[in-house]
Structure formats: C-alpha cells, structure tokens
VOBAVO-871489 format. One record per residue (C-alpha): residue number from 1; residue in one letter; x, y, z negated. Coordinates in pm, 1 decimal, padded with zeros to 6 digits, always signed. Layout:
<nodes>
[NUM,'A',[X,Y,Z]]
...
</nodes>
This chain:
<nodes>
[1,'X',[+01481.9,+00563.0,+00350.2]]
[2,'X',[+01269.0,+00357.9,+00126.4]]
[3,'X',[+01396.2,+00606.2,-00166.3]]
[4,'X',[+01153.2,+00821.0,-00021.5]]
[5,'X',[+00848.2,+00646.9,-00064.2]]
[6,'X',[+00920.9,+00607.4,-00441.6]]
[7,'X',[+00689.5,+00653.3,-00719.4]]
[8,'X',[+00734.4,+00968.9,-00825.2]]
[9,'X',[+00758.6,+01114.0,-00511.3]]
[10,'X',[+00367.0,+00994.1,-00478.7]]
[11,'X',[+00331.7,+01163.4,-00861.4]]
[12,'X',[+00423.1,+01435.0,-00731.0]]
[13,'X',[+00216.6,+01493.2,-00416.1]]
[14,'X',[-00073.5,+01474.1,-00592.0]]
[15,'X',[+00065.6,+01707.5,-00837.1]]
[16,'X',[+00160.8,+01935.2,-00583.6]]
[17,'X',[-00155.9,+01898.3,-00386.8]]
[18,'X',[-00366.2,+02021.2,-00684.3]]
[19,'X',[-00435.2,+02335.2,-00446.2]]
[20,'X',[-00612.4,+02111.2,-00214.8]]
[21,'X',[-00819.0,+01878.1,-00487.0]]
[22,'X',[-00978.4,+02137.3,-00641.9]]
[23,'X',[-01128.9,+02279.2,-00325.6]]
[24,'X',[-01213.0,+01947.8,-00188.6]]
[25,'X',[-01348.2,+01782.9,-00539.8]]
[26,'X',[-01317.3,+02074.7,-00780.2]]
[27,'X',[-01684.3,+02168.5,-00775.2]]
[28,'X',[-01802.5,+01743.7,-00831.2]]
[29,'X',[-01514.6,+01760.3,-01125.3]]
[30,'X',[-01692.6,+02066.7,-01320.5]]
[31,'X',[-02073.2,+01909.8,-01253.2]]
[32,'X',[-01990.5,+01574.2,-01365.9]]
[33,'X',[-01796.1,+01856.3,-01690.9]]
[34,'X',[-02095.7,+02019.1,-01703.8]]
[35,'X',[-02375.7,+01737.1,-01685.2]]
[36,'X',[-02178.5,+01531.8,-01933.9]]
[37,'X',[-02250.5,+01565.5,-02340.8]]
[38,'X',[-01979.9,+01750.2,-02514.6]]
[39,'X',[-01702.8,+01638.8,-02759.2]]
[40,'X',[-01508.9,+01284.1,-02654.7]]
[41,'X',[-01786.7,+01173.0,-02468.9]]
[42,'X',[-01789.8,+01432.3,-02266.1]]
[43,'X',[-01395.2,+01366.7,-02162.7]]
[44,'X',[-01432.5,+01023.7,-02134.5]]
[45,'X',[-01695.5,+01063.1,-01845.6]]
[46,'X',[-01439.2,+01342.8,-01649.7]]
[47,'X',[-01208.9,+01043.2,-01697.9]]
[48,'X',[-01445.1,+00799.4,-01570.3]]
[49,'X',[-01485.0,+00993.3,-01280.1]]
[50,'X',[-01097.3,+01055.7,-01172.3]]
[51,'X',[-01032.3,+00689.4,-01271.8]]
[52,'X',[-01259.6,+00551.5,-01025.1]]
[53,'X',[-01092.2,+00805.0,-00766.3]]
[54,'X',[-00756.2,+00672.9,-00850.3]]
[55,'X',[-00922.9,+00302.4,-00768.8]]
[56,'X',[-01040.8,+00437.4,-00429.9]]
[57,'X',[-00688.7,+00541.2,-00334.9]]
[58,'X',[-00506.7,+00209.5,-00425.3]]
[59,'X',[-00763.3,+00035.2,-00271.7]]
[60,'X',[-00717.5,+00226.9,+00038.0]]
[61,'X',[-00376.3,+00219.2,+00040.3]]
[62,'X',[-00399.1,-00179.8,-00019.3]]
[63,'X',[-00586.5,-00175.5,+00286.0]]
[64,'X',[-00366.5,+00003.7,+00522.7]]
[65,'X',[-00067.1,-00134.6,+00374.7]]
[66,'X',[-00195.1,-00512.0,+00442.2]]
[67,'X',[-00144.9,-00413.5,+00826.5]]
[68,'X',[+00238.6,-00423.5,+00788.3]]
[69,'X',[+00227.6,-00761.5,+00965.2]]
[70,'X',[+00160.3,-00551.4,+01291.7]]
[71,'X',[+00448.5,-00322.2,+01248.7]]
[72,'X',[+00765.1,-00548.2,+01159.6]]
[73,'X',[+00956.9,-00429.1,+01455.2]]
[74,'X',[+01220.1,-00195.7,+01381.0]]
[75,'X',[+01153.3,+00039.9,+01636.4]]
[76,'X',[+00786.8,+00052.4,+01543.5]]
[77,'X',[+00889.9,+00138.2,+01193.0]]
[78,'X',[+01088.4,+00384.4,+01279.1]]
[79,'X',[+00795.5,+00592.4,+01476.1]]
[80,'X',[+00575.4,+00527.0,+01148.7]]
[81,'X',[+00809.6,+00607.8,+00898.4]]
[82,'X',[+00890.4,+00959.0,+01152.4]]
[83,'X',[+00521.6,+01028.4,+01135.3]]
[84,'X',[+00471.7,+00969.8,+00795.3]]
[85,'X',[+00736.2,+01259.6,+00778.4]]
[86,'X',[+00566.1,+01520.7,+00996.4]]
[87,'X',[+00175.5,+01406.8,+00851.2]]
[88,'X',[+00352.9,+01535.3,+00503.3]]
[89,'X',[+00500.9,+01845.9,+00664.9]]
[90,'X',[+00156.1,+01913.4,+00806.0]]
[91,'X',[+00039.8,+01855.7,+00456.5]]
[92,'X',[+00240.0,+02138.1,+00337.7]]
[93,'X',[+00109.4,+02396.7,+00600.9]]
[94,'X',[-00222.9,+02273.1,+00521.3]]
[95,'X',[-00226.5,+02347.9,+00121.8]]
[96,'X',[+00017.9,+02679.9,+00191.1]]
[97,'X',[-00282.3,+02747.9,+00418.7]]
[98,'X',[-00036.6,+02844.1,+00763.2]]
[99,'X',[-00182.0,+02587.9,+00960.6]]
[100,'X',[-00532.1,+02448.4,+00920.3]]
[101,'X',[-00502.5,+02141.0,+01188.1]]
[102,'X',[-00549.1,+01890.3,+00924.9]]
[103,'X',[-00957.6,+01977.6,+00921.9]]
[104,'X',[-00992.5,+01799.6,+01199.0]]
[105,'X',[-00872.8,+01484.4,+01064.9]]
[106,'X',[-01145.8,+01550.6,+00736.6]]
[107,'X',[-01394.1,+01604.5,+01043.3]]
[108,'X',[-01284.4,+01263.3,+01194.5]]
[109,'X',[-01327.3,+01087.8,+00840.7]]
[110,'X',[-01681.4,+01283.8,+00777.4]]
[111,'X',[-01826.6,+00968.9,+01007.5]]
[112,'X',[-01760.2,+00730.6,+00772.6]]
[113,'X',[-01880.8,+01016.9,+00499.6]]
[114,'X',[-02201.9,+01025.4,+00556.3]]
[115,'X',[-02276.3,+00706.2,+00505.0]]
[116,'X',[-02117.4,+00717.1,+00184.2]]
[117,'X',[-02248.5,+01052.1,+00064.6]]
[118,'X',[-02618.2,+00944.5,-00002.5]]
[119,'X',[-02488.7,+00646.1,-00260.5]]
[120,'X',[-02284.2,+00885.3,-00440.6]]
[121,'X',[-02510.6,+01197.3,-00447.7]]
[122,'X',[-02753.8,+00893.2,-00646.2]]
[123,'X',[-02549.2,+00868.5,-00911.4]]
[124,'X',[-02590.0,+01218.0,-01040.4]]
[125,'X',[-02630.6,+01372.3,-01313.5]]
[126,'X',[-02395.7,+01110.7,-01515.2]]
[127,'X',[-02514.5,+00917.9,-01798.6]]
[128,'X',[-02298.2,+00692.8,-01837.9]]
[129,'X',[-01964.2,+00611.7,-01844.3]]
[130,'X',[-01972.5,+00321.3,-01573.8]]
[131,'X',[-02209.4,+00606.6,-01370.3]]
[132,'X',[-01919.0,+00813.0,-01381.6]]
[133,'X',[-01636.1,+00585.6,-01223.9]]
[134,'X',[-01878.8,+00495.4,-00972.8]]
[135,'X',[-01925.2,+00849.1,-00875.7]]
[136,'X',[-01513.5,+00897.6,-00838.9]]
[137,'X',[-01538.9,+00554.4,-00699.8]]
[138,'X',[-01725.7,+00666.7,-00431.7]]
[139,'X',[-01581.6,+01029.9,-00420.7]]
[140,'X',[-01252.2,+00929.5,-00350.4]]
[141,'X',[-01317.1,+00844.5,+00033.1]]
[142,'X',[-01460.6,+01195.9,+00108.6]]
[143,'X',[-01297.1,+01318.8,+00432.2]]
[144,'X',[-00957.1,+01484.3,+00286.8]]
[145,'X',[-00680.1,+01581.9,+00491.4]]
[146,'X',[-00432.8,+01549.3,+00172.1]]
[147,'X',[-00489.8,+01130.8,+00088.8]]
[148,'X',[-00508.6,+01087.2,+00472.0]]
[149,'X',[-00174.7,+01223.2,+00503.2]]
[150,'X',[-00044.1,+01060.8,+00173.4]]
[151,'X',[-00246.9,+00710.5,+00268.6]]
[152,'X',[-00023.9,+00767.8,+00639.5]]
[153,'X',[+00264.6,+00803.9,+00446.3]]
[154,'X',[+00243.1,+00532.7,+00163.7]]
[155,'X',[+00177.3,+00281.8,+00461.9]]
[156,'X',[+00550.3,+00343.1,+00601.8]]
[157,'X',[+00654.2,+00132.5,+00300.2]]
[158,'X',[+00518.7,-00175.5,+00501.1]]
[159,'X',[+00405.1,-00377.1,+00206.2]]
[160,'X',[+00011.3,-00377.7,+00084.5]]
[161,'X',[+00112.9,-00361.4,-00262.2]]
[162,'X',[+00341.3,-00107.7,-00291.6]]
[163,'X',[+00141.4,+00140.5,-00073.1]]
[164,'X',[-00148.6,+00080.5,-00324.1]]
[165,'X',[+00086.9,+00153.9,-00592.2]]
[166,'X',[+00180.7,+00443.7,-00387.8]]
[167,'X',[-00173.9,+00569.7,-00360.0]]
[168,'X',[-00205.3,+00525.9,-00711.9]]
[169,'X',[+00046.2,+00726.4,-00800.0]]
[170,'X',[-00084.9,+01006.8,-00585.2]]
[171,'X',[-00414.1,+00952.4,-00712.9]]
[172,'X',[-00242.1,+01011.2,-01120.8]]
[173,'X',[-00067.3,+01312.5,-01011.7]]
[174,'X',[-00400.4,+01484.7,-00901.8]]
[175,'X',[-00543.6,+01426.4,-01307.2]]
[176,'X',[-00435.3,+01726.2,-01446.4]]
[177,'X',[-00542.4,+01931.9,-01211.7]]
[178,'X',[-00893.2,+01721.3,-01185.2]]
[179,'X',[-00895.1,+01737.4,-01570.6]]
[180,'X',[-00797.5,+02085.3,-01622.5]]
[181,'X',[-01054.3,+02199.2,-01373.9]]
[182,'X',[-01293.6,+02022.5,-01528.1]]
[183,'X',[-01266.5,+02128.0,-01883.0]]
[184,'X',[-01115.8,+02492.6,-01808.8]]
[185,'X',[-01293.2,+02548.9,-01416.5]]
[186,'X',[-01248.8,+02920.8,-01390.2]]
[187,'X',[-00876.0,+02941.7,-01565.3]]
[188,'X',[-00749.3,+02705.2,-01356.5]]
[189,'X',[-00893.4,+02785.8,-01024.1]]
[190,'X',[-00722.4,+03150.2,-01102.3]]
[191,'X',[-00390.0,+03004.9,-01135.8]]
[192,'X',[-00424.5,+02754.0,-00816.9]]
[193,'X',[-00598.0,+02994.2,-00579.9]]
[194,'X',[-00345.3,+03203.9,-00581.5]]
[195,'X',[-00120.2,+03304.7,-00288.5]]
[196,'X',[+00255.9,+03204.6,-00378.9]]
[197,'X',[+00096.9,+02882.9,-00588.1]]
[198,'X',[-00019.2,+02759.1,-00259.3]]
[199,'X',[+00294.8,+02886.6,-00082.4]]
[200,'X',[+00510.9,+02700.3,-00333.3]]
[201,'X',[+00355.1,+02361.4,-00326.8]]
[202,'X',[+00352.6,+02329.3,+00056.8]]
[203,'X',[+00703.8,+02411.8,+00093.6]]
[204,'X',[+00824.7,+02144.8,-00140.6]]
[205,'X',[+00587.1,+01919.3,+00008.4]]
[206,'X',[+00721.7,+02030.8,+00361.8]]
[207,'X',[+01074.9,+01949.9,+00212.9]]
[208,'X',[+00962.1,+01587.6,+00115.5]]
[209,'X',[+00809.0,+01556.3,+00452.0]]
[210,'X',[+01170.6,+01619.3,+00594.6]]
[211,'X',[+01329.7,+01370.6,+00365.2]]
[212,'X',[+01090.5,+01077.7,+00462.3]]
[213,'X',[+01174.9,+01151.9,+00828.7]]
[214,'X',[+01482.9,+00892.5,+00906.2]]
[215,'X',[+01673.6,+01104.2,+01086.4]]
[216,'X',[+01937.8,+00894.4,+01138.1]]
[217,'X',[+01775.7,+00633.3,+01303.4]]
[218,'X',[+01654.2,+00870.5,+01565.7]]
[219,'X',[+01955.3,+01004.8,+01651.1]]
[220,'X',[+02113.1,+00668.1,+01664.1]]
[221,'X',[+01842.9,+00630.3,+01951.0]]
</nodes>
C-alpha cells in the first residue's frame, strides 16, 4: 500500500483541506495581507509566511518519521498504516463538518501552543521578509486537527525522509488556498464556506482514507 502514501496524494490533502486552513490560519494569512506593503512586496511576505509553514510540516513530519526504527514489525505496521486510514476518514468528517471529534486532538496540541503562541504573536505586524517566514514558521504547529491527521498518516511510510516529503507536499497543496485567501479574503471564504464545498472535499478525503487502510492484510489476520 505504499502507493497510497504518494506525493500527490499529500498535494492533494492539503488541497482538499483548504476548508479547514482557512478557518484555522485564514484570519493570520489576510493580517500578515493586510500589514504587508502592496505590489510584489506585498506577495512576497504572504509567501514568506506559507513557506515557513511548509518548513514546519516537513520538519514535523521528519520528526515523527525518524521513529520508524520502533515500528519495523510487520504487525505493528499494519495497525499504523490501518490508523493512518481511519485518522484520514476522520479527517473527512471533520472538514464536511459531520463529526467534530478531531477538536479534541487541536485541544490536546493547544499545550504545546501556548508556549509557542507568545513568540509568534512578537513577530507581528511583518516587516520583513525573514519576519514573515518566521511567523509561518512558528504558525505551522498551531493545534490543527488536519496536519495531525496528515503528520499520522505520512508517518505510516516508515522512513523520516519521505514523511517530511510527505508533509511537504501537504503543506504545498494548502498555498492556493493560503494565497488566495490572502490576496482575495472575502471571495474565497464565499466559495470554501460553503455547504457542498465542504461536503465534497471530506468525501474524497474519506475515500483516500479507505484506500490507505490495507485491507488485505487484515483480513489475512
């Protein structure tokens, strides 16, 4: 099932998750928009910012993929790769907004938050463009149920490298809705907000969620 954990399978969960990101980071996006000068300038720092949260994500994913030392056994793998599966299909019913359980995973990650919070909130308003990948820098570990569901996914692939790869594909495929949002806030958030957007995105999500489940090794069980 390693198919699964491809590339553009990542690409696309962040693309698909834009529902989610622009709750969770929408409003950061449009003030760092906002505080920035206008023109190329301007872009470059709402770059800046989503740059340094793709760098967050690999790192992260670097991270929890460097524990696949402690999960070489087969069976082990299995159970991972399973729960990788239902974390995305929990994903889905998250961002098509059926089932909310996934806040209490943000809640468990607002610990680590809040210690975090105070170096980032420092950094505003940007004037710079190395203030601005800071700020996504630091942005990208606020307590989201969508890249802890994607970083519990991307560490099924066992290997620290490719999970950071993983999580920076993920990270990519949340830029045009991070970018869009930020240069076109109000048209965007009319498009994502809506109803059958949401219900869309976390049904195909749900679907990948079933394909990274390896259901044959559990029934050969």
């Amino acid at each position: 099932m390693t198919e699964a954990l491809a590339l553009p399978t990542a690409f696309f969960l962040g693309l698909l998750g834009g529902t989610h990101c622009l709750g969770m980071c929408g409003g950061i996006a449009t003030t760092v928009s906002l505080s920035a000068p206008s023109g190329f300038k301007g872009f470059s720092f709402l770059l800046g910012y989503n740059g340094g949260r793709v760098i967050s994500y690999a790192i992260a994913g670097a991270i929890l993929g460097s524990l696949s030392w402690l999960i070489e056994n087969p069976s082990i793998q299995l159970v991972l790769r399973t729960f990788a599966g239902l974390m995305l299909i929990s994903m889905g019913l998250y961002i098509a907004q059926w089932w909310q359980g996934l806040t209490k995973v943000e809640l468990a990650g607002g610990v680590i938050w809040k210690h975090i919070q105070p170096l980032a909130s420092r950094l505003l308003p940007i004037k710079s463009l190395p203030q601005a990948i800071a700020l996504g820098f630091f942005w990208g570990w606020l307590p989201c149920g969508l890249v802890y569901s994607t970083l519990i996914w991307s560490s099924a692939a066992s290997d620290w490298y490719l999970s950071a790869q993983l999580m920076a594909a993920f990270g990519l495929g949340t830029l045009p809705t991070m970018l869009l949002t930020g240069l076109l806030a109000q048209q965007v958030k009319q498009v994502l907000q809506m109803s059958l957007t949401k219900h869309i995105s976390g049904c195909i999500i749900m679907l990948m969620g079933a394909y990274t489940i390896p259901w044959q090794g559990i029934i050969s069980l």
